[in-house]
N, C-alpha and C positions, 0 to 999 in steps of 0.2 A: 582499458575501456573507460570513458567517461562517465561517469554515473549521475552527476549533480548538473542540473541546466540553472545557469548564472542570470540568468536575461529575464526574468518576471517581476523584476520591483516586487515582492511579496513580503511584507515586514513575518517578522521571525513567528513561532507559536508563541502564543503562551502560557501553554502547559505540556509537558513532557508527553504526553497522553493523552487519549477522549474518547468516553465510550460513546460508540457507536449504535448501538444495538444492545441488549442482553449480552451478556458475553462475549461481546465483539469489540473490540480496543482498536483504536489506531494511534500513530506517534513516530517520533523524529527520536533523532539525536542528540539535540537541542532548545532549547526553548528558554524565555527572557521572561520576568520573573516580576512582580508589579512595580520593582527597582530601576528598572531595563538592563538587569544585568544577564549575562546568557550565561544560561547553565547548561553543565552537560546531562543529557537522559540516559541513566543508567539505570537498569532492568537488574530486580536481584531475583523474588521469586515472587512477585504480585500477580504473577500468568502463570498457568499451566503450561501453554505454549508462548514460543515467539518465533512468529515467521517475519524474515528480515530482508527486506531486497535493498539493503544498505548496510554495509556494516564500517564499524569501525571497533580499533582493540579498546579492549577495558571499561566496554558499555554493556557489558553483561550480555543473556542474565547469568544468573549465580548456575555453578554447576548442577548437575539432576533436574534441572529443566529444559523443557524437551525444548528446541531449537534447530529450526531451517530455515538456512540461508538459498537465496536464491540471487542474487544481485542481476539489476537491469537495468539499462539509463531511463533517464529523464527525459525520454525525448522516444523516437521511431523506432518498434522493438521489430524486430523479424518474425516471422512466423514462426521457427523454434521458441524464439523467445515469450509470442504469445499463445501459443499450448500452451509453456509450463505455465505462465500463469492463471489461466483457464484451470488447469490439473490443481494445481495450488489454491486456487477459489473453491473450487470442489470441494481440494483435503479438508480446509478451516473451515466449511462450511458444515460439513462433517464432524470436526472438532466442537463448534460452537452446539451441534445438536445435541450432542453428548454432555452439553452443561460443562464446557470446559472454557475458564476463562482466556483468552487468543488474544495476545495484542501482533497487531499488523505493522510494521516499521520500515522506514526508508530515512533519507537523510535529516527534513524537517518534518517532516508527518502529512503532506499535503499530496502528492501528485501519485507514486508509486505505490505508497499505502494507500491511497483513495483508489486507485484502481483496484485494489484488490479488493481491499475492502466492500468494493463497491459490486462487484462482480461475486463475493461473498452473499452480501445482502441480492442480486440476481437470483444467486442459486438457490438462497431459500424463498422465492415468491414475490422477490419485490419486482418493479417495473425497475427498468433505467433508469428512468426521470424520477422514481420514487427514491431509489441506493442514491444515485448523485446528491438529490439533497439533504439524506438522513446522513451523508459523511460530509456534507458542507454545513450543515446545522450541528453537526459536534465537533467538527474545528474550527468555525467562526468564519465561513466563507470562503477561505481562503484554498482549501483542497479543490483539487482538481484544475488548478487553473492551468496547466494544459490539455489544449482543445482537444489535441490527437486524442489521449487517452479519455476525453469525454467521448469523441466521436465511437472509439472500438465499442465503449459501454454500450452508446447507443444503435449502432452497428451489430453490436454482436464480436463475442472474442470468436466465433466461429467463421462468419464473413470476413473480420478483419483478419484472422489467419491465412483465407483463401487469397483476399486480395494483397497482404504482404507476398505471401511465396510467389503469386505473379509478378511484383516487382525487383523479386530476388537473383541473381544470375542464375543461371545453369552451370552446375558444376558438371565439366568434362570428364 
């Protein structure tokens, strides 16, 4: 499966991290340093949780911290695929009520984790228009810059579930 979309010109983060909200995190893998050297983002136990829809080995976090993995592309999810994220917005949104620190991650902190993220902040009260820009004002613009995954926000992961499994075959 393809997990990383290559095609946005988006210069890297530049911090491993960015709260989002009260107890709400987002973040990469990655991220370049005031040097412009890229570092890798390794998670030891600064979260309580870490839901990951990227992973890669030896990026943590440290063991006894709780950790789901979910991986998704960067690109057009299925209707399975946007349930569980819908389910997964719900869980951390539930986490973060509980005053549990959550960081949310994908490859570079921008597209995967801002959907979630952003559908996080949905589920406790925020507007679409309001979660897009609380997760683009804590990683410097650059999150969300695929449209798709702004369109579901604004859509609705409930509509955009409907209208993916319309465009899905039928399995015989």
């Amino acid at each position: 499966m393809r997990t990383r979309q290559k095609d946005r010109n988006v210069p890297p983060p530049r911090a491993p991290w960015n709260e989002v909200d009260e107890c709400l995190w987002m973040g990469g893998h990655e991220w370049v340093d005031e040097h412009g050297e890229l570092n890798d983002a390794v998670v030891d136990d600064e979260f309580d949780v870490v839901v990951s829809l990227y992973t890669r080995p030896g990026h943590g976090p440290r063991r006894g911290v709780e950790h789901v993995v979910y991986e998704i592309p960067d690109g057009p999810l299925t209707s399975q695929q946007i349930q569980k994220v819908a389910e997964l917005a719900r869980w951390t949104a539930e986490q973060v009520r509980m005053r549990r620190k959550v960081l949310v991650r994908c490859h570079a902190g921008y597209n995967r984790s801002g959907l979630l993220a952003a559908q996080c902040l949905i589920e406790r009260t925020h507007t679409p228009r309001q979660a897009i820009e609380l997760v683009r004002r804590a990683r410097t613009d650059e999150p969300l810059n695929n449209e798709l995954f702004v369109d579901y926000l604004t859509t609705g992961l409930d509509v955009a579930y409907l209208l993916a499994g319309l465009a899905e075959p039928e399995l015989s």
